[in-house]
MITILO-724151 format. One line per field, with one value per residue: residue number from 1; residue in one letter; x, y, z of N, C-alpha, C in turn. Coordinates in nm, 3 decimals. Layout:
MITILO-724151
vokol c(NUM,...) $
palum c(A,...) $
n.u c(X,...) $
n.v c(Y,...) $
n.w c(Z,...) $
ca.u c(X,...) $
ca.v c(Y,...) $
ca.w c(Z,...) $
c.u c(X,...) $
c.v c(Y,...) $
c.w c(Z,...) $
This chain:
MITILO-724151
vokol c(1,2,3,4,5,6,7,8,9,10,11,12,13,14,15,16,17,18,19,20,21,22,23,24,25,26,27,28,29,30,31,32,33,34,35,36,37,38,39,40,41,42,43,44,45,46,47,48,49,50,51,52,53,54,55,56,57,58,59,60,61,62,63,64,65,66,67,68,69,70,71,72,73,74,75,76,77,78,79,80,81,82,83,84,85,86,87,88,89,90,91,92,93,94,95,96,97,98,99,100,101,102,103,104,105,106,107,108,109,110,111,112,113,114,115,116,117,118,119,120,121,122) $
palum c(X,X,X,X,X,X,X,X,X,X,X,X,X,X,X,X,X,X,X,X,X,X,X,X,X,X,X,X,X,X,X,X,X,X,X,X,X,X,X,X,X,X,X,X,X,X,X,X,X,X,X,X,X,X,X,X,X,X,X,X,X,X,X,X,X,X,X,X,X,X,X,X,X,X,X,X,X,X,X,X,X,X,X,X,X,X,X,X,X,X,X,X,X,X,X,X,X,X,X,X,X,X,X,X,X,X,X,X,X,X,X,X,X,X,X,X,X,X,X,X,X,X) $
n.u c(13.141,13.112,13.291,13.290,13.508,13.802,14.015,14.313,14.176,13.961,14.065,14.241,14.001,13.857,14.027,14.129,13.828,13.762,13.917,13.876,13.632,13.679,13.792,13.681,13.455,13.579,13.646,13.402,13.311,13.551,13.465,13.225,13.262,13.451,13.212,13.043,13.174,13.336,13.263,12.979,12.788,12.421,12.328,12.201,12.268,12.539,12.615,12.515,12.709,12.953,12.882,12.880,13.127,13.317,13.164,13.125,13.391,13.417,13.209,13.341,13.595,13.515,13.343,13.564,13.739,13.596,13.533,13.775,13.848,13.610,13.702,13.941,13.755,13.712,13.930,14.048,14.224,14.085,14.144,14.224,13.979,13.761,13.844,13.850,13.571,13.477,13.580,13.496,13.233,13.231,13.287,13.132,12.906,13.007,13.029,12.744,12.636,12.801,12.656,12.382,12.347,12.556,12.478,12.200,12.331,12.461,12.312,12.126,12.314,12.349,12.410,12.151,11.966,11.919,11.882,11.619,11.514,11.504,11.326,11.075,11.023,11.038) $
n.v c(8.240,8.131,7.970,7.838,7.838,8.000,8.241,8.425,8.627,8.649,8.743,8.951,9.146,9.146,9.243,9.548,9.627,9.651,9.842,10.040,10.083,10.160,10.398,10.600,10.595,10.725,10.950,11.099,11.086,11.198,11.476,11.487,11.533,11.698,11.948,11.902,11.928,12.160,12.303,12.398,12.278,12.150,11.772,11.684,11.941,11.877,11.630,11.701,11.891,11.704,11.577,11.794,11.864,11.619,11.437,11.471,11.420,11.138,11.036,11.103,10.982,10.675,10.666,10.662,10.482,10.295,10.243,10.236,9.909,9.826,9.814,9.625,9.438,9.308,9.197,8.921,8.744,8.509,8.529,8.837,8.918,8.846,8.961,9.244,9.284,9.205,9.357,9.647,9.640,9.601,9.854,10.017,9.929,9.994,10.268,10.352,10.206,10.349,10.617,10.577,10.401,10.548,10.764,10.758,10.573,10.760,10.929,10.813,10.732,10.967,11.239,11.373,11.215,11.058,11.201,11.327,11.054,11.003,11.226,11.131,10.884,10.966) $
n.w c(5.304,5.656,5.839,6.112,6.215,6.342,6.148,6.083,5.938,6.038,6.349,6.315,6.201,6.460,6.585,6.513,6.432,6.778,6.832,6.689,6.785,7.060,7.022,6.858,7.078,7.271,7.152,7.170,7.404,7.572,7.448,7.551,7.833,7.866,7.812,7.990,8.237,8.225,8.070,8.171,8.054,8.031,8.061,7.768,7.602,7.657,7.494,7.231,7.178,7.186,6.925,6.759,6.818,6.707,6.568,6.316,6.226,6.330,6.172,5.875,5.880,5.925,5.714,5.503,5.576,5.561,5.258,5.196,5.327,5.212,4.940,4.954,5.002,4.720,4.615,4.478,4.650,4.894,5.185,5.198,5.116,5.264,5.498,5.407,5.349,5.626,5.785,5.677,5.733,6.026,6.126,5.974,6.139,6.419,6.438,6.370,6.615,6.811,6.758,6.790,7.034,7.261,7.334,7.457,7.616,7.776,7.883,8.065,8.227,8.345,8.614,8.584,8.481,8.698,8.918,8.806,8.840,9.121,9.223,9.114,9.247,9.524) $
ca.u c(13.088,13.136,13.313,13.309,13.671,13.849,14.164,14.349,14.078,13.838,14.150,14.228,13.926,13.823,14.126,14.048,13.735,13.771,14.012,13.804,13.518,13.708,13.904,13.534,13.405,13.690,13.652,13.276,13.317,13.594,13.457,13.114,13.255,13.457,13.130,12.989,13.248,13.447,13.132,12.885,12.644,12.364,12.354,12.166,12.363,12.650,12.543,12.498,12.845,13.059,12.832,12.889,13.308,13.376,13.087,13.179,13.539,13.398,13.158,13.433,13.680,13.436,13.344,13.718,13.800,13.488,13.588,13.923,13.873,13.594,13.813,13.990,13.696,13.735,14.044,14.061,14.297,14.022,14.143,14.176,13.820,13.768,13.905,13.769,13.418,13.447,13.601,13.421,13.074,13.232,13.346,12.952,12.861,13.079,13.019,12.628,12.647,12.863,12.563,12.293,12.369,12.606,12.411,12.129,12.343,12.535,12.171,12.106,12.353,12.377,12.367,12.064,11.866,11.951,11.780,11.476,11.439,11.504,11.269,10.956,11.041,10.976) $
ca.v c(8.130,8.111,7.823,7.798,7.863,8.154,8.215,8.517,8.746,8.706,8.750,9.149,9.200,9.213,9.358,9.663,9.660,9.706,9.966,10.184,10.173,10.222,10.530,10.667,10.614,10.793,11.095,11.165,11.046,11.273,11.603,11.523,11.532,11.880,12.035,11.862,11.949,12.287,12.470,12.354,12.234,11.997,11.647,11.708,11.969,11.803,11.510,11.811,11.954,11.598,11.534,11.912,11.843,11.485,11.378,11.491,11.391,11.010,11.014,11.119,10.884,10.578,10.636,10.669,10.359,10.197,10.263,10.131,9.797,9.775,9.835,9.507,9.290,9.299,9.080,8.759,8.635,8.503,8.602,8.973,8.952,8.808,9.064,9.352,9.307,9.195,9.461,9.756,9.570,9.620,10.035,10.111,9.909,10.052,10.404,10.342,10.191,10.466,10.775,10.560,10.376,10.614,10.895,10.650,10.559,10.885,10.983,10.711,10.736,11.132,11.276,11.472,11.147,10.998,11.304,11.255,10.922,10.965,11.261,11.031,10.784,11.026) $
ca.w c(5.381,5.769,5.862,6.217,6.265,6.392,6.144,6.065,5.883,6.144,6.420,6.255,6.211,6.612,6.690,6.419,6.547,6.886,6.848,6.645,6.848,7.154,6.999,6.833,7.145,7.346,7.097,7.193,7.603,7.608,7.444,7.612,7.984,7.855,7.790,8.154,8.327,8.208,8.040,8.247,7.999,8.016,7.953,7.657,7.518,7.581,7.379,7.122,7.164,7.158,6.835,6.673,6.783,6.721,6.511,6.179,6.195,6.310,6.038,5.797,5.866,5.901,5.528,5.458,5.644,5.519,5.148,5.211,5.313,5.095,4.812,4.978,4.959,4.587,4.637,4.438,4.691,4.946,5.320,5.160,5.060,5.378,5.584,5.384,5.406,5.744,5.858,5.657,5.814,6.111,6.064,6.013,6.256,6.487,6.369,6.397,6.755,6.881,6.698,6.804,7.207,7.329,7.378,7.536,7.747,7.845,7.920,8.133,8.366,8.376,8.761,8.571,8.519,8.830,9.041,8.793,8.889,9.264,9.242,9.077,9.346,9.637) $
c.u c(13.156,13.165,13.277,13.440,13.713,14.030,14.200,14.288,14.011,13.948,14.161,14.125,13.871,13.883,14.117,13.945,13.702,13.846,13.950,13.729,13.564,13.786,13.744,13.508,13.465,13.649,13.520,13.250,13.354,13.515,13.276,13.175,13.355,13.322,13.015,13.063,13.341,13.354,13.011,12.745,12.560,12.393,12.308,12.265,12.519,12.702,12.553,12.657,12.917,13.026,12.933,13.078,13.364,13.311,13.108,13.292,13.507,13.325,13.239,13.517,13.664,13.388,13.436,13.730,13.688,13.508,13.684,13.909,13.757,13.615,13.867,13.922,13.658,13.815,14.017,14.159,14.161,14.028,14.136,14.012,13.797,13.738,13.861,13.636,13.349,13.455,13.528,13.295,13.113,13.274,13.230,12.895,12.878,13.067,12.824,12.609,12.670,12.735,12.445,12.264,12.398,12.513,12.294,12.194,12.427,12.415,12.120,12.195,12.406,12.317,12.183,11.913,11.827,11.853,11.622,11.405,11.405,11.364,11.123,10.967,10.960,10.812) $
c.v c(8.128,7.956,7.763,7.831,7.987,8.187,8.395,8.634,8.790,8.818,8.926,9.163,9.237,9.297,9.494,9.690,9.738,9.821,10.087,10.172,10.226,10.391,10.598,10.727,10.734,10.916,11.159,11.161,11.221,11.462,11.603,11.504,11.692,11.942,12.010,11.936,12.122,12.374,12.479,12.325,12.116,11.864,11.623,11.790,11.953,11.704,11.620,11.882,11.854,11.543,11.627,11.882,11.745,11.423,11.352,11.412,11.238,10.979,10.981,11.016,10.701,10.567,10.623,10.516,10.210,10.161,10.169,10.001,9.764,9.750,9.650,9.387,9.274,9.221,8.937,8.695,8.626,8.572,8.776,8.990,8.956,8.971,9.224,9.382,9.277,9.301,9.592,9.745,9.642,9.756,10.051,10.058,9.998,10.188,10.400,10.286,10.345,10.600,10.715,10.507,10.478,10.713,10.843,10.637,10.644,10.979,10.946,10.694,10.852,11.155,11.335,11.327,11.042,11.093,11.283,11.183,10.955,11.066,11.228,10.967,10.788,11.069) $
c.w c(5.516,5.802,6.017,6.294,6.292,6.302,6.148,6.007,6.060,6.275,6.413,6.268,6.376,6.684,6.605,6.487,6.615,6.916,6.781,6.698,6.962,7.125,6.949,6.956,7.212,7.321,7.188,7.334,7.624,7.538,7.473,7.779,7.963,7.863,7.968,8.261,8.322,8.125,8.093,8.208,8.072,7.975,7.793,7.533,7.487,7.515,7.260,7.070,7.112,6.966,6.771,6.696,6.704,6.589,6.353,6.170,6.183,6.203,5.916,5.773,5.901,5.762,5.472,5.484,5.601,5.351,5.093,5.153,5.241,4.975,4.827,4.973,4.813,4.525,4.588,4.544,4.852,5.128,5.359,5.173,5.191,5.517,5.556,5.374,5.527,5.794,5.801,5.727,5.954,6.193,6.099,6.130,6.381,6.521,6.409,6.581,6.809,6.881,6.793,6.990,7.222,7.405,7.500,7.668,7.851,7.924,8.043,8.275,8.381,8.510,8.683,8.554,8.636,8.932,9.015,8.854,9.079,9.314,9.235,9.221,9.523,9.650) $
């Protein structure tokens, strides 16, 4: 039941969170601007590369980590429970965002769809 209140479950849980999507994220930024920048792929295939490096491992350790604290919302003591099905919710989430935006928007503001556009324009 959602109370309204903000105590100590919810509190971890954002800061968890935010730290795994920013570290997810990080993984797939960083080994899609290697493949931009130092092999001189496409934006496409380097969407393809950061996936084929990174992708697996985030997958992997989002089911791991999802596991976990669902294990924890099993917890008769309530802020456990709490805290573990908040936070596993918030793993896939996290994990689904990252597979499903990112790329969108690594797309989106690639020099390669930028010329597109400017080229329509003209």
């Amino acid at each position: 039941e959602i109370s309204g209140q903000v105590g100590l479950s919810i509190a971890i849980v954002v800061a968890v969170a935010i730290c795994l999507v920013i570290d997810d994220t990080e993984h797939l930024i960083s080994k899609y601007m290697q493949a931009r920048k130092h092999q001189g792929k496409s934006n496409y295939d380097s969407i393809l590369y950061s996936f084929d490096t990174a992708g697996t491992a985030i997958f992997a350790t989002t089911l791991i980590l999802t596991a976990g604290f669902g294990f924890l919302a099993t917890s008769s003591f309530k802020p456990n429970e709490d805290l573990g099905l908040m936070t596993a919710i918030a793993i896939m989430l996290a994990m689904i965002i990252n597979f499903l935006v990112l790329p969108a928007l690594l797309s989106f503001f690639s020099k390669e769809h930028k010329q597109n556009n400017q080229g329509e324009a003209s």
